[in-house]
SERO-4910 file (N, C-alpha, C, O; in steps of 0.05 Angstrom, whole numbers):
BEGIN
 pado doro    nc1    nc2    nc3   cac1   cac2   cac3    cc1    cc2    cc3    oc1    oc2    oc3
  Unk    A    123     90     17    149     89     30    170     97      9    191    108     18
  Unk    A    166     93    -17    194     94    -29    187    127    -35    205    144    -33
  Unk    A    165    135    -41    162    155    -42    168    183    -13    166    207    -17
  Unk    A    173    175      4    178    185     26    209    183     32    222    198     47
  Unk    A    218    159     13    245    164     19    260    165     -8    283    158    -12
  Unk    A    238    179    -31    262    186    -46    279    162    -62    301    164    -74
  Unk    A    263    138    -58    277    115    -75    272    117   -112    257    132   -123
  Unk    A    290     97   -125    303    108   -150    278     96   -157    279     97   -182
  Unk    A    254     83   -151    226     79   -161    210     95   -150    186     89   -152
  Unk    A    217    115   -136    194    136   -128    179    145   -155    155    144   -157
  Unk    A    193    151   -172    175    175   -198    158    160   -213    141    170   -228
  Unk    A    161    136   -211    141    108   -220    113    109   -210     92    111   -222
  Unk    A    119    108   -178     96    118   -157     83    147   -168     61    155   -176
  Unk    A    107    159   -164     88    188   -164     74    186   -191     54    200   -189
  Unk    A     77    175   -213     64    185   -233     40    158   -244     25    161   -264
  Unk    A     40    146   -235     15    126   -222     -6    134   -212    -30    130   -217
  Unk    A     12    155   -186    -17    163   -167    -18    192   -166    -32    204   -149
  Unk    A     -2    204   -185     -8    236   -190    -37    248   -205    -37    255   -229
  Unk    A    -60    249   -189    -80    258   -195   -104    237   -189   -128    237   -195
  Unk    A    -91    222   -175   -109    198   -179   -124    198   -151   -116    210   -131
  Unk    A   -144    182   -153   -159    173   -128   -141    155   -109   -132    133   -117
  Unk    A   -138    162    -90   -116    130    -75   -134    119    -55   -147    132    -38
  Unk    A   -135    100    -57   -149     75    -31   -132     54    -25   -121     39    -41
  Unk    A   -129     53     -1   -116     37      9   -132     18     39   -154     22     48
  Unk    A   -115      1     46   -122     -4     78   -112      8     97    -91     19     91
  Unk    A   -119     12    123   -112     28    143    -78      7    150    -62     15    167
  Unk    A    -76    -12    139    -49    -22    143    -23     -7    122     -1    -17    121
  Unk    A    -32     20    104    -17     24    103      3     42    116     27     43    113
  Unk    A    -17     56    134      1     64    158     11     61    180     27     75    193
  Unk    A     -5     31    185     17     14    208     50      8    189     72     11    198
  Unk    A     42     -1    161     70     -7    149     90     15    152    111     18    164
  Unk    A     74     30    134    102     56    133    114     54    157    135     42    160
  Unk    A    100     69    180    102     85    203    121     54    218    142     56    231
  Unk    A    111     35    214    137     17    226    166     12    213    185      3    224
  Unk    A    165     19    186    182     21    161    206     36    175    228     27    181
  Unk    A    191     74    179    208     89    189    219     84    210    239     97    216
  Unk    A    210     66    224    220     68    258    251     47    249    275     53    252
  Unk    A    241     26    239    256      1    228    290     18    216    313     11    221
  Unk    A    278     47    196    306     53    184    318     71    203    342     77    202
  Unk    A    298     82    223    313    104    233    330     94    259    348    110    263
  Unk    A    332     72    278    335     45    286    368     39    276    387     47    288
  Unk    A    369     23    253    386     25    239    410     35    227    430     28    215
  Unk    A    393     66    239    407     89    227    409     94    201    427    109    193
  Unk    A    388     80    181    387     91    151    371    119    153    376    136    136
  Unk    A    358    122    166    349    145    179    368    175    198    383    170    218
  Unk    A    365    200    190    376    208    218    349    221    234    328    209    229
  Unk    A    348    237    247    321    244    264    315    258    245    298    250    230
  Unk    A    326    282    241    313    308    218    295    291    190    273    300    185
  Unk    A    301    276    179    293    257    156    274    243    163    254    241    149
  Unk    A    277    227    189    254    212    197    228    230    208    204    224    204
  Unk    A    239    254    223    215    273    237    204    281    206    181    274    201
  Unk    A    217    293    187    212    294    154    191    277    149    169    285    141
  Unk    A    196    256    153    174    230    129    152    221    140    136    209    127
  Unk    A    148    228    177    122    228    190    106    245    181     85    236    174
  Unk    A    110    272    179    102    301    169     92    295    149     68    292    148
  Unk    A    109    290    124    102    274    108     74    254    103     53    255     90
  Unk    A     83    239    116     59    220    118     28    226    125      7    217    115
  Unk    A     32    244    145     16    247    156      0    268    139    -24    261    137
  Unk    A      4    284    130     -6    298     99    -13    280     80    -36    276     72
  Unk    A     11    265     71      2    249     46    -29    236     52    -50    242     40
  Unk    A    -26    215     78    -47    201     93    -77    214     85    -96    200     76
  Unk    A    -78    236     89   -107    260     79   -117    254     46   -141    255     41
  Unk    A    -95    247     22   -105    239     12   -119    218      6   -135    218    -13
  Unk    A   -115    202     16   -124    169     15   -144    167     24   -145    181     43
  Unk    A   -169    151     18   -188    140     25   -181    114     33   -174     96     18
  Unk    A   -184    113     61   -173     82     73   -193     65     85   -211     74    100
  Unk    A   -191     39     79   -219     24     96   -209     10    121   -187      3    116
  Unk    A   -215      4    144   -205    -11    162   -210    -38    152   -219    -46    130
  Unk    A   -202    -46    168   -181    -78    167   -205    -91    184   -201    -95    208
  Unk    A   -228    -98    175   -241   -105    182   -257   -147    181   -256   -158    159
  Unk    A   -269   -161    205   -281   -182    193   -289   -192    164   -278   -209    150
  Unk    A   -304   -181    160   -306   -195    134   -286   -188    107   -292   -194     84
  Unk    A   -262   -173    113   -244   -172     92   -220   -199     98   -205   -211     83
  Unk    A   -223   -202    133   -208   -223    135   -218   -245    130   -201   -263    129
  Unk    A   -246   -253    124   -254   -277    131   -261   -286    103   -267   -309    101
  Unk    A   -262   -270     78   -262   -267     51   -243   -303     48   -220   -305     58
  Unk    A   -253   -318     37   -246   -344     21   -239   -332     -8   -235   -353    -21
  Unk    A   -236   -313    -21   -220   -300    -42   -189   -308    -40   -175   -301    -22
  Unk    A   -181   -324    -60   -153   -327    -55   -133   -323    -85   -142   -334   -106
  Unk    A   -118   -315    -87   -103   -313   -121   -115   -346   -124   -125   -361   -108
  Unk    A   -108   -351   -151   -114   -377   -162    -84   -398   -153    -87   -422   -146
  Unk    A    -63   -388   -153    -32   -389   -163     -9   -391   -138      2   -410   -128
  Unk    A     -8   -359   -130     -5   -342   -110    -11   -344    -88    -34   -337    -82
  Unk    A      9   -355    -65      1   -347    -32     18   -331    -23     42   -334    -18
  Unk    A      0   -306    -23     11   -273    -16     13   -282     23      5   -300     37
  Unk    A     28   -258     29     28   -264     54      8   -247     68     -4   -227     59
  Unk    A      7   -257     89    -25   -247    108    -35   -211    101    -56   -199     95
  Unk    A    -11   -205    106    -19   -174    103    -20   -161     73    -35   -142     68
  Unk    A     -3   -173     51    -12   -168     32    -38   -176     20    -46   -162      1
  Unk    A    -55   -202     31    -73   -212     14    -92   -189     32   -114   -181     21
  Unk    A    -83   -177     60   -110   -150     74   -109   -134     52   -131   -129     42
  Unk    A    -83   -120     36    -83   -101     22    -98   -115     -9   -110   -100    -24
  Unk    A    -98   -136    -15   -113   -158    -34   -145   -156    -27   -162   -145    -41
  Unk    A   -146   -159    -19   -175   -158      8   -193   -135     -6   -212   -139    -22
  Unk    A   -182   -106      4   -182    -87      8   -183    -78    -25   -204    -71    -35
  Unk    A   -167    -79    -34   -176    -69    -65   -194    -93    -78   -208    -83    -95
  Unk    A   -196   -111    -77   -223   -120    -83   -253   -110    -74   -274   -108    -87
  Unk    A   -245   -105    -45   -272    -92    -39   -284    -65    -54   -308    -59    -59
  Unk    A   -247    -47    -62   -267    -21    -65   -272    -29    -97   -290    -18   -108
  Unk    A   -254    -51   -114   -268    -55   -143   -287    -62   -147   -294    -58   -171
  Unk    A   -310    -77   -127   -335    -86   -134   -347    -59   -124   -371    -60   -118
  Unk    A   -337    -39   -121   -357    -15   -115   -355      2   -141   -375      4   -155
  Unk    A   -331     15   -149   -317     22   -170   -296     15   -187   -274     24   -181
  Unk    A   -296      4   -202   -274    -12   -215   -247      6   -218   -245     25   -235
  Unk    A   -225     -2   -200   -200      5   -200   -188     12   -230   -194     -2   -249
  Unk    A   -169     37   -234   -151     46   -262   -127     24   -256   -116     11   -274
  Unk    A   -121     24   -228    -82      4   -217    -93     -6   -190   -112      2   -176
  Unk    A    -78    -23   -186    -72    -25   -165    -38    -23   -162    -26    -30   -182
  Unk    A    -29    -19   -150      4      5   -149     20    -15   -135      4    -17   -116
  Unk    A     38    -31   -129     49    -38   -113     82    -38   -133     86    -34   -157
  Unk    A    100    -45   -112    134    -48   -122    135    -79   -118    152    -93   -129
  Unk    A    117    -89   -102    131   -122   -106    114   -138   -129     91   -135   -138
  Unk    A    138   -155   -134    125   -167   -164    103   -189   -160     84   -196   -174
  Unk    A    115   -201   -135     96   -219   -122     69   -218   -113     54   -237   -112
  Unk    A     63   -187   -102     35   -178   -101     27   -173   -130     17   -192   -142
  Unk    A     29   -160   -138     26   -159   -174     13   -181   -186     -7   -176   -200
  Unk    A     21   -203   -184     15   -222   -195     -6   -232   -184    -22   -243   -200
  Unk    A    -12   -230   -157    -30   -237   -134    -54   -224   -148    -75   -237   -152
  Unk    A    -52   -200   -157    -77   -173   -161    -87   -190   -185   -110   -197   -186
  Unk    A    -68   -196   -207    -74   -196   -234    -87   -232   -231   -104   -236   -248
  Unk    A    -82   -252   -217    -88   -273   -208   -117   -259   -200   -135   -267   -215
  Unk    A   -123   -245   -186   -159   -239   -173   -179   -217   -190   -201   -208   -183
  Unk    A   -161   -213   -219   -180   -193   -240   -171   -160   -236   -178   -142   -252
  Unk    A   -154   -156   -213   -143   -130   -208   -120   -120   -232   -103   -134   -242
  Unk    A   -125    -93   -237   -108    -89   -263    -80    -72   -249    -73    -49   -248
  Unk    A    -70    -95   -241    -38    -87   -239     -4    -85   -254     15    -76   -240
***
C-alpha cells in the first residue's frame, strides 16, 4: 500500500523487496484492495489514482507467491511469546511461518512496529 501510494516510507519497501522473492497471504489483497476503496471513499483518492493503484496492484500481485488463508494456518496454537497481534496480522504471522519452515525467510517487511515485534517474538527476522 504505501508503495502504491507513494508514501514517504515507500523507498524502504522498495528496497527491501527490490529483487527479492515476496510471499505473502492471499489477505494481502483483500487489505490493499479494501485500503483503496477506504481512500478513494474519502476522497484521499481521485478515480484516475485509484483506477492507477488497482492496475498497479494487479501487476505487482504476479509477483508474489501467495498462500491461501487456510485451516490449519488458522488453527496454528503458535502465538508471539509477549505480543497479541490482531487476528489478521497473526494470518500474515501464520503465513510467514509456514513458508520459513519450508525456506528460511531474508525479512519479513512490514511498517507496523507492533507486527515487527510479533515476527521477531516467533524467530522471524524482522
Amino acid at each position: 500500500l504505501s508503495l502504491l501510494l507513494d508514501e514517504a516510507n515507500a523507498d524502504r519497501i522498495a528496497e527491501a523487496t527490490d529483487g527479492a522473492i515476496c510471499l505473502s497471504s492471499v489477505l494481502l489483497v483483500l487489505e490493499t484492495r479494501r485500503n483503496l476503496v477506504r481512500f478513494a471513499r474519502q476522497g484521499a483518492l481521485d478515480g484516475g489514482k485509484y483506477e492507477a493503484c488497482l492496475a498497479r496492484m494487479a501487476a505487482d500481485v504476479e509477483v508474489f507467491e501467495l498462500r491461501d488463508l487456510t485451516l490449519d494456518l488458522c488453527a496454528s496454537l503458535t502465538m508471539p511469546a509477549v505480543a497479541t497481534p490482531r487476528s489478521l496480522d497473526l494470518a500474515h504471522l501464520q503465513t510467514a511461518l509456514w513458508f520459513h519452515a519450508t525456506e528460511p525467510l531474508d525479512a519479513f517487511v512490514t511498517m507496523d512496529t507492533a507486527l515487527a515485534q510479533a515476527a521477531r517474538e516467533l524467530g522471524l527476522p524482522a
